[in-house]
N, C-alpha and C positions, 0 to 999 in steps of 0.2 A: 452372519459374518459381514462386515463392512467391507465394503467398495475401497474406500480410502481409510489408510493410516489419519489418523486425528489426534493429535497433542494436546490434551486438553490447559495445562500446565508448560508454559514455557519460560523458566527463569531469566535466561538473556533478554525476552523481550518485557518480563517488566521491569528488571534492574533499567533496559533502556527507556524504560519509559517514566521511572522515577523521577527525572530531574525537569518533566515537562506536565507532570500529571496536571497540576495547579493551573497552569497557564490553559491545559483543554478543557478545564472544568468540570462542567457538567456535563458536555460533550464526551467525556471520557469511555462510560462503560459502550456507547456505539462503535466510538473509531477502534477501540480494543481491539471489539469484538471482530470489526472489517481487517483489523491486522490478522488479526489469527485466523480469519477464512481467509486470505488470502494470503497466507504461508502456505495454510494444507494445502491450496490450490498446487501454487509453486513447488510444493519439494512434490508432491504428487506427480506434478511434469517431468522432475527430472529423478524420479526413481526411489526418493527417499533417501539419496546423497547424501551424507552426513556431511561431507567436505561442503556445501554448498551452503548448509544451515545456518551458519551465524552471518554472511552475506544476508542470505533472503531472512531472515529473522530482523538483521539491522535496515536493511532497505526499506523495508516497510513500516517499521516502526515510524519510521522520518519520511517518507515518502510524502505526506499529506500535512507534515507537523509546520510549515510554513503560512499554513492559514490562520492557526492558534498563534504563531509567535510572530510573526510579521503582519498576522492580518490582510495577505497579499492572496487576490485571488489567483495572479500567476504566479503559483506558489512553489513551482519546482525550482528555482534555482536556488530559493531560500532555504528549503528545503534539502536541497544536496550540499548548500552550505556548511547549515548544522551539520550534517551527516559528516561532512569529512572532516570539519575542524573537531569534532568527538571523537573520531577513528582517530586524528593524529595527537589531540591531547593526552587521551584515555589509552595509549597505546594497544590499539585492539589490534591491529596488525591487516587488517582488511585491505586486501587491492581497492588504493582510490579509487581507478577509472571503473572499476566493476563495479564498486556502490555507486559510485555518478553516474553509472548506465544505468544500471536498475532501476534508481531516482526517475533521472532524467529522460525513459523511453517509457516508462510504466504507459501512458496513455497514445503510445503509438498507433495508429492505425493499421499500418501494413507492417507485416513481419519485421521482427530487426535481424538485420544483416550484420558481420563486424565482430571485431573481441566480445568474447563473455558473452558471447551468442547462446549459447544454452542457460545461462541463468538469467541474463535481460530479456528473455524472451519467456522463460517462464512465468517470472515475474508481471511482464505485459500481458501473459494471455491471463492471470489469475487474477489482475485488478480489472481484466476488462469482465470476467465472469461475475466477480460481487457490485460492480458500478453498472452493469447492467441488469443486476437482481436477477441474472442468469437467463436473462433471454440469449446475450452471446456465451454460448458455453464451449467454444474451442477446445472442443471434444471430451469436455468433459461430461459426464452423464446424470441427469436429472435426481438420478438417486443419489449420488454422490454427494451433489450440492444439498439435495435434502438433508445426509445425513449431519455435515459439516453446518449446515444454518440452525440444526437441533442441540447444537449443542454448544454453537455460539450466535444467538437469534441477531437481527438485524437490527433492533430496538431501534428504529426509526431514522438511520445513517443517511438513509439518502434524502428526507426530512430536511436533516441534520444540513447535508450541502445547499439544498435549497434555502436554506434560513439564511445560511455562510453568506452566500451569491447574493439573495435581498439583501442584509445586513452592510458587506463589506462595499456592493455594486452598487448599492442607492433605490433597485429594484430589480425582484429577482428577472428580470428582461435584461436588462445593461448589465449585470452581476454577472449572468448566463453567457452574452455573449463574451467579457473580459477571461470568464474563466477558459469558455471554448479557445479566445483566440491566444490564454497565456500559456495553456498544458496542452492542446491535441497537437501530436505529431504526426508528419506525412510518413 
């Protein structure tokens, strides 16, 4: 018996990820795969909330997509760009300020405080469990993450950031620090 629900299949997040597939390229089946660990992570946090799921299904999706489309190591305001001018185009009906916190806190450091406290905060501790390949696992438990990386493997994602960082930064040294100083929040 599993530790964690895991959706192997999630329709809302590839309908969302249709219209950017081409622009991640070859990057794609990695960053996929980090969305959908990092959904389970999230609705895992907050009980399996159905109310919560197309929120964290669409935050993550877009969460990282400003590196592919802007090419911007400080990628989150781009990032929540896309995200909200989609919600208001695409009439998804999504609370702005809740996808732009999720967006926008994902790499927080210390807890988030504030509205939409229970899903921006899910959100921040399940991206910090797959960007840190689970050494921070904010309670969640080793078997758990095992079971959730078996069955969406990490095919070389965080590779994948380091190549971003040399590529977009000029080296991955100067790439590193632009990204550190454009996404960690206090």
């Amino acid at each position: 018996m599993s530790v964690i629900e895991i959706k192997s299949v999630r329709p809302r997040v590839e309908a969302l990820f249709e219209p950017y597939r081409e622009q991640i390229g070859t990057d794609f089946p990695a960053y996929r795969n980090h969305v959908y660990r990092t959904i389970t992570y999230a609705m895992h946090f907050l009980g399996g909330a159905e109310a919560h799921e197309p929120l964290v299904e669409t935050a993550f999706v877009y969460h990282d997509l400003g590196l592919w489309t802007d090419h911007e190591l400080a990628y989150l305001e781009p990032s929540e760009a896309l995200a909200l001018a989609d919600n208001s185009k695409q009439g998804w009906g999504l609370d702005p300020e809740a996808l732009k916190g999720a967006i926008h806190w994902h790499h927080k450091i210390m807890p988030y405080k504030g509205p939409h406290q229970d899903v921006i905060e899910a959100c921040r501790k399940a991206d910090w469990i797959d960007a840190s390949m689970g050494l921070v696992r904010k309670g969640m438990s080793r078997t758990a993450i095992r079971e959730v990386e078996a069955v969406f493997p990490v095919l070389g994602f965080h590779q994948t950031l380091l190549r971003l960082a040399k590529d977009l930064g000029g080296s991955t040294l100067v790439g590193g620090v632009k990204v550190t100083r454009g996404i960690v929040k206090w």
